[in-house]
SEZA-47308 format. One record per residue (C-alpha): residue in three letters; x, y, z. Coordinates in nm, 4 decimals, decimal comma. Each point is the difference from the previous one (the first is absolute). Layout:
N
 rest       c1       c2       c3
  ALA        X        Y        Z
...
% end
This chain:
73
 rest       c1       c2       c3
  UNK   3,2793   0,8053  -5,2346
  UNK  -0,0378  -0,1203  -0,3567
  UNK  -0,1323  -0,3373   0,1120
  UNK  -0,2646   0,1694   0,2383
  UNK  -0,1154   0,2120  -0,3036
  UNK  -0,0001  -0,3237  -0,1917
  UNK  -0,1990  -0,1639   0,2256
  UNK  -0,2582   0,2336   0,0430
  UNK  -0,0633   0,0321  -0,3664
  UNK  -0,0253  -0,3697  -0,0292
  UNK  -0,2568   0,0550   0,2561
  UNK  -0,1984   0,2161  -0,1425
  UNK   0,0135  -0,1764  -0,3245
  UNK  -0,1009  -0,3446   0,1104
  UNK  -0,2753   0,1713   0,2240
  UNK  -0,1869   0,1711  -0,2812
  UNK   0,0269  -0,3364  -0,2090
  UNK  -0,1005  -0,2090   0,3001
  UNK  -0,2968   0,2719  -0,0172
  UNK  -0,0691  -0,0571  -0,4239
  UNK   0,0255  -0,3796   0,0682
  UNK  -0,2785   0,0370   0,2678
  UNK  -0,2270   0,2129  -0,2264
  UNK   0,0295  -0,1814  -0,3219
  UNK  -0,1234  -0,3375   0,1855
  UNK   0,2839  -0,2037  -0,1922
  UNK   0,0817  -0,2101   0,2751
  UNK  -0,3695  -0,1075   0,0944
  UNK   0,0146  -0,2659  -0,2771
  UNK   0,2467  -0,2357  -0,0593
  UNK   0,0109   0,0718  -0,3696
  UNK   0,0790   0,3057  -0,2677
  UNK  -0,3067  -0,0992  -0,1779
  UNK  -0,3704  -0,0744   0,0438
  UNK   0,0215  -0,3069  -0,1556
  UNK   0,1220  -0,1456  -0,3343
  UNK  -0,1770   0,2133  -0,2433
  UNK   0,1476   0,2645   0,1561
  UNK   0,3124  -0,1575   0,0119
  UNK  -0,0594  -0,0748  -0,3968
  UNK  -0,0533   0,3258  -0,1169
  UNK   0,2598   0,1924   0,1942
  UNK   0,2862  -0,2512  -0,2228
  UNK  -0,1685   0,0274  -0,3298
  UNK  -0,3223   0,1709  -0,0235
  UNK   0,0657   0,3668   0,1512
  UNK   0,1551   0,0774  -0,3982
  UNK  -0,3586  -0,0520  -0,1806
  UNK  -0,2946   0,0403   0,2689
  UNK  -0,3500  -0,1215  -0,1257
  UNK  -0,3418   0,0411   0,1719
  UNK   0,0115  -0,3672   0,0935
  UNK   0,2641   0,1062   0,2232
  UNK  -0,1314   0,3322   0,1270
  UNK  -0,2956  -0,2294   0,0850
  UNK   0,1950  -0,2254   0,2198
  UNK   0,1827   0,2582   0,1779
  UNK  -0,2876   0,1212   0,1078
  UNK  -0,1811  -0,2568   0,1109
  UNK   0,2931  -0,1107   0,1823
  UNK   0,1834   0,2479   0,1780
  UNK   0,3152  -0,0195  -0,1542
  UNK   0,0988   0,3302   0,1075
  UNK  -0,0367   0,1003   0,3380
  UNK  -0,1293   0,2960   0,1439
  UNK  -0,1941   0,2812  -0,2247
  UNK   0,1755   0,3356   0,0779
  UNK  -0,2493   0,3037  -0,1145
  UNK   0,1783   0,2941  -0,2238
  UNK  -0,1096   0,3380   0,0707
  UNK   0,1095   0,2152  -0,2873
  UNK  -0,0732   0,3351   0,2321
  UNK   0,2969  -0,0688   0,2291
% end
């Protein structure tokens, strides 16, 4: 019986991450990051942003989809 209940959770759980994955479109690319700016400033430059790199974020996408905030909810 304990297996059963194991198994279910274990279910569940890989389910609603197989679901997160989907959403999140990590496994569309074939990489973590946009390219090697990206890849640049997420080892060193995330401690002391500038507007250089606000700039290039910007212009290239490093970060995915733009989720609104609705302070009201």
């Amino acid at each position: 019986m304990k297996k059963i209940v194991l198994i279910f959770i274990l279910g569940l759980f890989f389910s609603g991450c197989g679901t997160l994955a989907k959403e999140s479109e990590f496994f569309e690319h074939d990489t973590m990051y946009k390219n090697w700016d990206h890849l640049k400033f997420s080892i060193y430059g995330f401690e002391y942003p500038s507007a250089e790199s606000l700039k290039k974020t910007q212009e290239q996408g490093w970060w995915g989809l733009e989720i609104p905030i609705n302070p009201d909810k």
